[in-house]
MOPAC internal coordinates of N, CA, C and O (Angstrom, degrees):
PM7 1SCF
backbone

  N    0.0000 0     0.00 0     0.00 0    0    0    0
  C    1.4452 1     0.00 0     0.00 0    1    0    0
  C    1.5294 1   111.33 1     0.00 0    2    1    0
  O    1.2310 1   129.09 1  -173.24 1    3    2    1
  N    1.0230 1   100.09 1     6.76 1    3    2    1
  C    1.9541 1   109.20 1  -170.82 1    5    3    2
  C    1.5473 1    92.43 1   -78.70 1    6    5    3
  O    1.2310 1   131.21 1   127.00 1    7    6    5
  N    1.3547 1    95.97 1   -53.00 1    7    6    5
  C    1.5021 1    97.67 1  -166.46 1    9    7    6
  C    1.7436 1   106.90 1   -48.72 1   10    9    7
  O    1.2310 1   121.11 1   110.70 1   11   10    9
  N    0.9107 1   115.48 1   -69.30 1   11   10    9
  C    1.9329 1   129.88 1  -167.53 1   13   11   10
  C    1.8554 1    79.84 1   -36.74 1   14   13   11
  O    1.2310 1   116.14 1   106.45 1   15   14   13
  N    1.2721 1   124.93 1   -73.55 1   15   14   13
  C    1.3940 1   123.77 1   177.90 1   17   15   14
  C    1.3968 1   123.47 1   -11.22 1   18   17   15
  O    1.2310 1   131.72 1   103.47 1   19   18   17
  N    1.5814 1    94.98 1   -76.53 1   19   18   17
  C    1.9719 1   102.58 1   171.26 1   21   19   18
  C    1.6805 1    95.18 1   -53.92 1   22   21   19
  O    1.2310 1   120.44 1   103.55 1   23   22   21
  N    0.8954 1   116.77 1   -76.45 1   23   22   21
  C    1.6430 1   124.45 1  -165.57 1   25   23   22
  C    1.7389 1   105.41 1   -17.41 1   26   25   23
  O    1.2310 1   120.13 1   107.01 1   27   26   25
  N    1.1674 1   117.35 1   -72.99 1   27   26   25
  C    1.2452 1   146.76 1   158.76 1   29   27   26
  C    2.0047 1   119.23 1    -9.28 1   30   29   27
  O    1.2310 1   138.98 1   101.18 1   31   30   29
  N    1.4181 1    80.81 1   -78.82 1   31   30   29
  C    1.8525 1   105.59 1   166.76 1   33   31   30
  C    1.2408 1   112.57 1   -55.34 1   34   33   31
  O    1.2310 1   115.39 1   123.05 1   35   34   33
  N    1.7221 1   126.36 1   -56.95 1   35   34   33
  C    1.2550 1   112.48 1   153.30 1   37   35   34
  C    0.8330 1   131.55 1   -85.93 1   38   37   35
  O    1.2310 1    86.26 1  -139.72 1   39   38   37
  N    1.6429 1   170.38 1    40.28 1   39   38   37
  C    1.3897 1   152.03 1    75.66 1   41   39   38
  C    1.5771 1   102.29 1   -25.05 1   42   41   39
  O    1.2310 1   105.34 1   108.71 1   43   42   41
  N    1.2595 1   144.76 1   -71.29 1   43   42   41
  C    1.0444 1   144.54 1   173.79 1   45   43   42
  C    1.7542 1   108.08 1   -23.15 1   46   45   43
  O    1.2310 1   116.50 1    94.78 1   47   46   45
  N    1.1650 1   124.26 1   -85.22 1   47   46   45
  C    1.3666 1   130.13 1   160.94 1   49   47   46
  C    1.9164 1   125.26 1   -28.03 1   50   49   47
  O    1.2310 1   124.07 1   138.27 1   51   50   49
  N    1.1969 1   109.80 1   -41.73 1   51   50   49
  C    1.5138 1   126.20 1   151.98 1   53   51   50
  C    1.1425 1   114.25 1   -38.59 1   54   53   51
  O    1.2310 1   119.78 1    97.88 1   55   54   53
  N    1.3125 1   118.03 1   -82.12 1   55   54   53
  C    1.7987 1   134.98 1  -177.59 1   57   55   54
  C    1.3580 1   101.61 1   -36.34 1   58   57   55
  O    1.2310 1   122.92 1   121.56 1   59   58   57
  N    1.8349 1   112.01 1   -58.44 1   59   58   57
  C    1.2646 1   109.71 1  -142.83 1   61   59   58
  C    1.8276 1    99.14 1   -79.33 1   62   61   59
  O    1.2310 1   117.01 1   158.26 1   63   62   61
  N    1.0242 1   123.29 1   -21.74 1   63   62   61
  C    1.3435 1   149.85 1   179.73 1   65   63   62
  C    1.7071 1   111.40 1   -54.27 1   66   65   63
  O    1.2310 1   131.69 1   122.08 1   67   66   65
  N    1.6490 1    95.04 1   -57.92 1   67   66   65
  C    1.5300 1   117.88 1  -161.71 1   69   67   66
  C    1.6413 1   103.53 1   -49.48 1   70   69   67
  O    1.2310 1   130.84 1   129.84 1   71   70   69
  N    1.8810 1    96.68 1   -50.16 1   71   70   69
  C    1.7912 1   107.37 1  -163.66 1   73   71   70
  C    1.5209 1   110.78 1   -77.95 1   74   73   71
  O    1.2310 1   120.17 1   175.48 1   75   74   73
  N    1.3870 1   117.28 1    -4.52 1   75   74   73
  C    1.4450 1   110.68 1   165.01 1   77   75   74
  C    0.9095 1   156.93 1   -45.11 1   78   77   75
  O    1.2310 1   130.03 1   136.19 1   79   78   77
  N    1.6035 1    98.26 1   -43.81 1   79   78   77
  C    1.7641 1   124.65 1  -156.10 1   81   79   78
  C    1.6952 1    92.61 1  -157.61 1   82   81   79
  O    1.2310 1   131.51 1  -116.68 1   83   82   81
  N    1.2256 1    95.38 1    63.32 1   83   82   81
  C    2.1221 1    99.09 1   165.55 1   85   83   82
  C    1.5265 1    99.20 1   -50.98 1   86   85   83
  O    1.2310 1   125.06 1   -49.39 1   87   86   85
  N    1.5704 1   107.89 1   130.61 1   87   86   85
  C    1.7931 1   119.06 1   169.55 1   89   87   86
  C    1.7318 1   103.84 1   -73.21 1   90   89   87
  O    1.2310 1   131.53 1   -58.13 1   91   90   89
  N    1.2659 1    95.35 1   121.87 1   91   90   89
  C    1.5985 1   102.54 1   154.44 1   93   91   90
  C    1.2535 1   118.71 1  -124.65 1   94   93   91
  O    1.2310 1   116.68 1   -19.65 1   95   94   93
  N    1.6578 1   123.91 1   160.35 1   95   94   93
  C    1.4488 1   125.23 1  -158.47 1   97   95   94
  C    1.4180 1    97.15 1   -75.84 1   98   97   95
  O    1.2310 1   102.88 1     1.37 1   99   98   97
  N    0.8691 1   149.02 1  -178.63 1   99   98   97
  C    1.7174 1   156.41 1  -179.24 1  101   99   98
  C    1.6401 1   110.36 1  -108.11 1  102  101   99
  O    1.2310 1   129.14 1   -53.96 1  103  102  101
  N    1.4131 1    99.98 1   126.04 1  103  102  101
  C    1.4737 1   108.10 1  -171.56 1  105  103  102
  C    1.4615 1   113.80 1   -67.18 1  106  105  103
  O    1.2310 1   122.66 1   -34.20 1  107  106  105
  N    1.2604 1   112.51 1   145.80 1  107  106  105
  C    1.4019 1   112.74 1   176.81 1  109  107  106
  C    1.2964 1   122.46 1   -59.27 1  110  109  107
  O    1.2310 1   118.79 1   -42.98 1  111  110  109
  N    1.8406 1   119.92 1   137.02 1  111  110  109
  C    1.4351 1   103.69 1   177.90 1  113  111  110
  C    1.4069 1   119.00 1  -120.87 1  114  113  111
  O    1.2310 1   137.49 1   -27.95 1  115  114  113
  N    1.6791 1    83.73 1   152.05 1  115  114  113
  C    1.6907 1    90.29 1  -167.38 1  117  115  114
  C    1.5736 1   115.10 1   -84.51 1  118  117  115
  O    1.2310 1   132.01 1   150.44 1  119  118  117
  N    0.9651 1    94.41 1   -29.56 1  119  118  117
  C    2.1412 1    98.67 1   174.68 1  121  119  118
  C    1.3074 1   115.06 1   -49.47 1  122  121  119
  O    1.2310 1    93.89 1   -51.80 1  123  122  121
  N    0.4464 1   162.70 1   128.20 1  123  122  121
  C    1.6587 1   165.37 1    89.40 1  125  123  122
  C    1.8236 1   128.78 1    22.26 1  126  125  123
  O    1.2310 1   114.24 1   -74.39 1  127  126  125
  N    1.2447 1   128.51 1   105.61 1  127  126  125
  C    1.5687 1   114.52 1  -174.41 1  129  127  126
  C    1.1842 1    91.80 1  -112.92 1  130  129  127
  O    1.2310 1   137.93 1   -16.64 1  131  130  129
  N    1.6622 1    82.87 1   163.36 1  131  130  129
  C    1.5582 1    91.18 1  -169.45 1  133  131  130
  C    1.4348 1    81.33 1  -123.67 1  134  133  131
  O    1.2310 1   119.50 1   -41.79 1  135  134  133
  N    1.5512 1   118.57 1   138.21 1  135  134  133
  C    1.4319 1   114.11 1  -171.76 1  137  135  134
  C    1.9497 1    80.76 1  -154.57 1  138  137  135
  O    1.2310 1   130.98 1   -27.03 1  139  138  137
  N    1.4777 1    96.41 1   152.97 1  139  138  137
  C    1.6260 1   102.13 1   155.28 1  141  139  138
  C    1.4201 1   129.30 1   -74.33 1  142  141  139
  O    1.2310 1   118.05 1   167.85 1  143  142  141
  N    1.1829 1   121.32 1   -12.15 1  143  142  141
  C    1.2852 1   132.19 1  -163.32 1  145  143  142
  C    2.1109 1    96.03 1  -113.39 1  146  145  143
  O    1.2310 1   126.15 1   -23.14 1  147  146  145
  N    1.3377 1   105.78 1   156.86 1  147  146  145
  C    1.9657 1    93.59 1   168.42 1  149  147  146
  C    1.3341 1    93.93 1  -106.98 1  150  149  147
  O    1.2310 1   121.12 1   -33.41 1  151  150  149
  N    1.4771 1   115.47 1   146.59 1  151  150  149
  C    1.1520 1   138.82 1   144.44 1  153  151  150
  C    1.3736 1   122.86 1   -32.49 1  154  153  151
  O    1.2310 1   123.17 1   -60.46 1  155  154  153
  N    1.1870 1   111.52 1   119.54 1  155  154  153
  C    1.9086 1   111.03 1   164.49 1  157  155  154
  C    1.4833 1   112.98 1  -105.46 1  158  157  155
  O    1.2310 1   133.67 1   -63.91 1  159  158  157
  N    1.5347 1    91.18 1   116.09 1  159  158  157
  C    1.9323 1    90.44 1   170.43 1  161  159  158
  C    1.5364 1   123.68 1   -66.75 1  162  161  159
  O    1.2310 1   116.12 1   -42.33 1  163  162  161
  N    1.2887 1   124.98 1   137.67 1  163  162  161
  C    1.5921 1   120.92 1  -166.30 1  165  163  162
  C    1.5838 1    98.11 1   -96.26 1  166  165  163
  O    1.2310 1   100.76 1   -96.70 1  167  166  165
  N    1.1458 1   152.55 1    83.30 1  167  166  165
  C    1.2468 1   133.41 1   157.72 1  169  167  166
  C    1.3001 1   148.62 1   -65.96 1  170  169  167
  O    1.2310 1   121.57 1   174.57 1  171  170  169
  N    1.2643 1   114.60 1    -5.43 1  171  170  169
  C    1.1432 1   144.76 1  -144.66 1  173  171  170
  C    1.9387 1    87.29 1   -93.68 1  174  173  171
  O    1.2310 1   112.81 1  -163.33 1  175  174  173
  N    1.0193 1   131.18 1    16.67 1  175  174  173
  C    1.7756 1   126.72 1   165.00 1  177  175  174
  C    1.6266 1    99.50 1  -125.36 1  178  177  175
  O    1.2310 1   123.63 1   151.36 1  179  178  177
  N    1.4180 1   110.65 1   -28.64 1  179  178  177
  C    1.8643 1    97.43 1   158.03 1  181  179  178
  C    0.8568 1   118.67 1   -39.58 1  182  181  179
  O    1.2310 1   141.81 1   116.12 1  183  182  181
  N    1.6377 1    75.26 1   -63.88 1  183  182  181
  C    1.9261 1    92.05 1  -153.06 1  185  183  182
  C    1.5001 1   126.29 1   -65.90 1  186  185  183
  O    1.2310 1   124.44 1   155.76 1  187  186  185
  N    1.3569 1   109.08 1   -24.24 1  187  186  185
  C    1.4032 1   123.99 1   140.19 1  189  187  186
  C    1.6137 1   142.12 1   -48.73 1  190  189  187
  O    1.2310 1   127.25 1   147.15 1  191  190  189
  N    1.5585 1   103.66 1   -32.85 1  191  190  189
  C    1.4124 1   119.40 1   162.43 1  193  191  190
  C    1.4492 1   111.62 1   -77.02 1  194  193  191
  O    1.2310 1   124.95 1   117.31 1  195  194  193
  N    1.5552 1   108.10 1   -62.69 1  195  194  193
  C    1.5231 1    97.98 1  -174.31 1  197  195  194
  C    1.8331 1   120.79 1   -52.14 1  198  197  195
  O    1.2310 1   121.25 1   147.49 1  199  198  197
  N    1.6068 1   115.22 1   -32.51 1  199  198  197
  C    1.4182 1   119.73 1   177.53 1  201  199  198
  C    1.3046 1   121.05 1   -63.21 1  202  201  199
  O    1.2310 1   128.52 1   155.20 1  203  202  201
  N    2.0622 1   101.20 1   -24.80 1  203  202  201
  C    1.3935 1   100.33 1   169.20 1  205  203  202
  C    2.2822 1   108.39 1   102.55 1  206  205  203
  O    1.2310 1   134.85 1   165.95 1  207  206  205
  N    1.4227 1    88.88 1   -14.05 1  207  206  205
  C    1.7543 1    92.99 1  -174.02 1  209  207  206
  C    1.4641 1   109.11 1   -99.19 1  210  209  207
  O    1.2310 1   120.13 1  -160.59 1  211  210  209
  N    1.4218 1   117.36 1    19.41 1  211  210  209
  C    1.0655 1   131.11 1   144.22 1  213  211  210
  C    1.9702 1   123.72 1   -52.13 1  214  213  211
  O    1.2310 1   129.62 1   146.98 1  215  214  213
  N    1.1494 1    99.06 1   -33.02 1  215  214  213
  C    1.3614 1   103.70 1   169.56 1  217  215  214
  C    1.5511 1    99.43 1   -99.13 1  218  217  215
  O    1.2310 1   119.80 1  -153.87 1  219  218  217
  N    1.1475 1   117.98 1    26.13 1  219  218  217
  C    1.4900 1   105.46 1   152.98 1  221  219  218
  C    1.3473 1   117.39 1   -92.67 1  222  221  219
  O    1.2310 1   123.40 1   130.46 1  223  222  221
  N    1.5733 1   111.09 1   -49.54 1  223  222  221
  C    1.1968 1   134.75 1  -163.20 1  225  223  222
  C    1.5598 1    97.80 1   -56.62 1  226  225  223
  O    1.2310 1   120.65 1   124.34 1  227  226  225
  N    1.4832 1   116.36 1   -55.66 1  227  226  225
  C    1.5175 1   115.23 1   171.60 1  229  227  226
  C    1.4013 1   123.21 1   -53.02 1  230  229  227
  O    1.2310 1   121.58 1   128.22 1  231  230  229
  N    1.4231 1   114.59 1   -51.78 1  231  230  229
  C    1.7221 1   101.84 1   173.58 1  233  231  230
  C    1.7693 1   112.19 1   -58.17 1  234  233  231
  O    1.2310 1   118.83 1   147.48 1  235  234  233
  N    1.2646 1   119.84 1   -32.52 1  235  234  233
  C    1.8642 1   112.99 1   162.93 1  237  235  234
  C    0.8870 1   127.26 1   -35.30 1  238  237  235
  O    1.2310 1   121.23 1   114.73 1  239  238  237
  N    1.6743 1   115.25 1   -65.27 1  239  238  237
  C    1.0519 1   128.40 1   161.91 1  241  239  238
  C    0.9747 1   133.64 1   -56.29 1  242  241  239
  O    1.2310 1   107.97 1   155.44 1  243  242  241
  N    1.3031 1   140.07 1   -24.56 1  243  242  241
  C    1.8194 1   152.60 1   161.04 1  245  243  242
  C    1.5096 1    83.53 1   -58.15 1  246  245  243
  O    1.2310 1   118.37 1    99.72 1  247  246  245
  N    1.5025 1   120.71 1   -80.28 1  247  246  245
  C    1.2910 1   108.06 1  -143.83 1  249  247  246
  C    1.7141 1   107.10 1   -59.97 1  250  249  247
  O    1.2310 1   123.26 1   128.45 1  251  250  249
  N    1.0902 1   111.36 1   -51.55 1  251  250  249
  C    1.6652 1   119.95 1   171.80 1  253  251  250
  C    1.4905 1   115.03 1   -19.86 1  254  253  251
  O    1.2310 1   119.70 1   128.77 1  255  254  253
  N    1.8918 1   118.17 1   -51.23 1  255  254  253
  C    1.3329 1   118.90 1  -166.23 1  257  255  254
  C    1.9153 1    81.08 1   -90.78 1  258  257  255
  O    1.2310 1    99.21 1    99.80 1  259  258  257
  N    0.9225 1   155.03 1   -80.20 1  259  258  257
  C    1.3996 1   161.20 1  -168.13 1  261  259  258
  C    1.2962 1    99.44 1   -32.70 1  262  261  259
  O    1.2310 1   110.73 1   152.92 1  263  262  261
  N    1.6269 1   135.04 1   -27.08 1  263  262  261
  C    1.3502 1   111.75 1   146.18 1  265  263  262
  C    1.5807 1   127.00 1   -97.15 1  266  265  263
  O    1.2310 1   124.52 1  -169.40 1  267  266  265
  N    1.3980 1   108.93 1    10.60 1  267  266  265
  C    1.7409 1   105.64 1   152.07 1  269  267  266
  C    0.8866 1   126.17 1   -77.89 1  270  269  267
  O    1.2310 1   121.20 1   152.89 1  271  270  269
  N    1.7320 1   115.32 1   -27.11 1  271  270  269
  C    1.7531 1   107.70 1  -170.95 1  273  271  270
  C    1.5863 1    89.92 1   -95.21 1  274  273  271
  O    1.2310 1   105.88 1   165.99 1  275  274  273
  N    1.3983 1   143.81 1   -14.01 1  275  274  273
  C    1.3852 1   139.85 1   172.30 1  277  275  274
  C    2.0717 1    95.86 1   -44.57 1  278  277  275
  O    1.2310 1   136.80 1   106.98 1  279  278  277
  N    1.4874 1    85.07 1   -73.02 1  279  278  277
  C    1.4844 1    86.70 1  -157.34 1  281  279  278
  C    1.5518 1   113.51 1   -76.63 1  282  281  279
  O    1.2310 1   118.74 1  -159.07 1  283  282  281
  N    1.4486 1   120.01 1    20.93 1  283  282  281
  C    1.2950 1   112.83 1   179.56 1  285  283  282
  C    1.8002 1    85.99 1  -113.45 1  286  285  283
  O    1.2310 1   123.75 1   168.92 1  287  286  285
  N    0.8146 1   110.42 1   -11.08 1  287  286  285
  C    1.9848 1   109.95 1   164.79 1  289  287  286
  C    1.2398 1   122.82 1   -58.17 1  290  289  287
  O    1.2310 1   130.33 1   130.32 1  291  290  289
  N    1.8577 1    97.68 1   -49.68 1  291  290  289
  C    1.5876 1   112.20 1  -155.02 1  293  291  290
  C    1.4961 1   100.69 1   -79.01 1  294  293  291
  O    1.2310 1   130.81 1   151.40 1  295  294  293
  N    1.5714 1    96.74 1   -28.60 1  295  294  293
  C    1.7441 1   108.26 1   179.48 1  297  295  294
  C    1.3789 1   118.61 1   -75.28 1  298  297  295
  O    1.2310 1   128.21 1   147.50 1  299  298  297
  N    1.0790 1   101.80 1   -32.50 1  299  298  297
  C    2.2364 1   118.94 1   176.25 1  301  299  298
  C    1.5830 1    73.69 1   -63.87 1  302  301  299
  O    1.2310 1    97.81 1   104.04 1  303  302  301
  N    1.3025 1   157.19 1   -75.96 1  303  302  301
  C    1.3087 1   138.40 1   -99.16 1  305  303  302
  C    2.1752 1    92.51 1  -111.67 1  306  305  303
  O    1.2310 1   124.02 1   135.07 1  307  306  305
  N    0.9230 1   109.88 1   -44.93 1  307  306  305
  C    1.8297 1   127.79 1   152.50 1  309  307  306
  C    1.4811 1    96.61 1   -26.10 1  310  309  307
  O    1.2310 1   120.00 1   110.15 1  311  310  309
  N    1.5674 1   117.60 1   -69.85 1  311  310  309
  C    1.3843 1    94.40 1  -127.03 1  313  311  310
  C    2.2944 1    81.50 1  -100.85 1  314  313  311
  O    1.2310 1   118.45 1   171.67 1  315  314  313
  N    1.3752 1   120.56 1    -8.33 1  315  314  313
  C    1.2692 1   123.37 1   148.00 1  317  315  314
  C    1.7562 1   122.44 1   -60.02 1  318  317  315
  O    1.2310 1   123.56 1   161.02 1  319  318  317
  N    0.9251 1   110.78 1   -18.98 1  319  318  317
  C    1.5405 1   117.73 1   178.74 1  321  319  318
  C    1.6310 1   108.91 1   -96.89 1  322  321  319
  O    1.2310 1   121.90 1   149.06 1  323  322  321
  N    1.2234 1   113.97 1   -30.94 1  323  322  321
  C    1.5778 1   118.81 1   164.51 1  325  323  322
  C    1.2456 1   122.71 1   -72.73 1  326  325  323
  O    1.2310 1   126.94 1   129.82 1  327  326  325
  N    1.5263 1   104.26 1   -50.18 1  327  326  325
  C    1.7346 1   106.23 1   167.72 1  329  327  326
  C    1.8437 1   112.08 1   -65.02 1  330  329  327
  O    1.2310 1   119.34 1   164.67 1  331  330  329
  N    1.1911 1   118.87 1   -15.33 1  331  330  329
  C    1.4097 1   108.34 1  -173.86 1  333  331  330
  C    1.8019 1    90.20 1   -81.93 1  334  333  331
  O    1.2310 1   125.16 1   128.45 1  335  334  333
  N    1.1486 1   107.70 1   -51.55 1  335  334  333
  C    1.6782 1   106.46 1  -178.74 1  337  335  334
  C    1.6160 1   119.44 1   -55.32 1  338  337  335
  O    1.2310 1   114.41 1   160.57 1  339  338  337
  N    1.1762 1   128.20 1   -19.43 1  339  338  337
  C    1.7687 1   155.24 1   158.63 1  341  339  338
  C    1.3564 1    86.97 1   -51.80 1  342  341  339
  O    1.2310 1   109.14 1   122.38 1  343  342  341
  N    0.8997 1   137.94 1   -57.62 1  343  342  341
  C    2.2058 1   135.30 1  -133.77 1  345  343  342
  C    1.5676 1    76.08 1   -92.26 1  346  345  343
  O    1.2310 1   114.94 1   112.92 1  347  346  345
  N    1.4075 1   127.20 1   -67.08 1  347  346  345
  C    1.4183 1   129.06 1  -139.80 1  349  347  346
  C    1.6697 1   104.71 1   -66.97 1  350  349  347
  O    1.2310 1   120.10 1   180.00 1  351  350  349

């Protein structure tokens, strides 16, 4: 039951986290740096937003962690059902 606990506390902490600080892409800048090295532009979260499969990448990832905490349940509940059979 420890586990559902942690589980719990963090999802809790997640949520409250999530609605804080909405991600936005970073505005273009007009200044100029002067660096030794060149800059590489990353586009690849536009270009992902504007195509729209940005909400792919998130349902992956939902489902991906929603089957870690699945099987770290089924396993909390295994290895509580072994230790209860240990005591007896």
């Amino acid at each position: 039951m420890k586990l559902f606990r942690i589980l719990a506390v963090w999802c809790f902490i997640l949520g409250t986290t999530a609605g804080l600080a909405p991600v936005q892409a970073q505005p273009e800048q007009t200044e100029v740096e002067f660096s030794s090295a060149p800059q590489a532009e990353v586009e690849m979260a536009d270009t992902l937003r504007r195509d729209g499969k940005i909400y792919v990448v998130v349902i992956v990832l939902l489902t991906v962690m929603v089957g870690m905490i699945l099987y770290l349940v089924s396993l909390d509940r295994k290895v509580s059902k072994l230790e209860k059979q240990m005591r007896e």
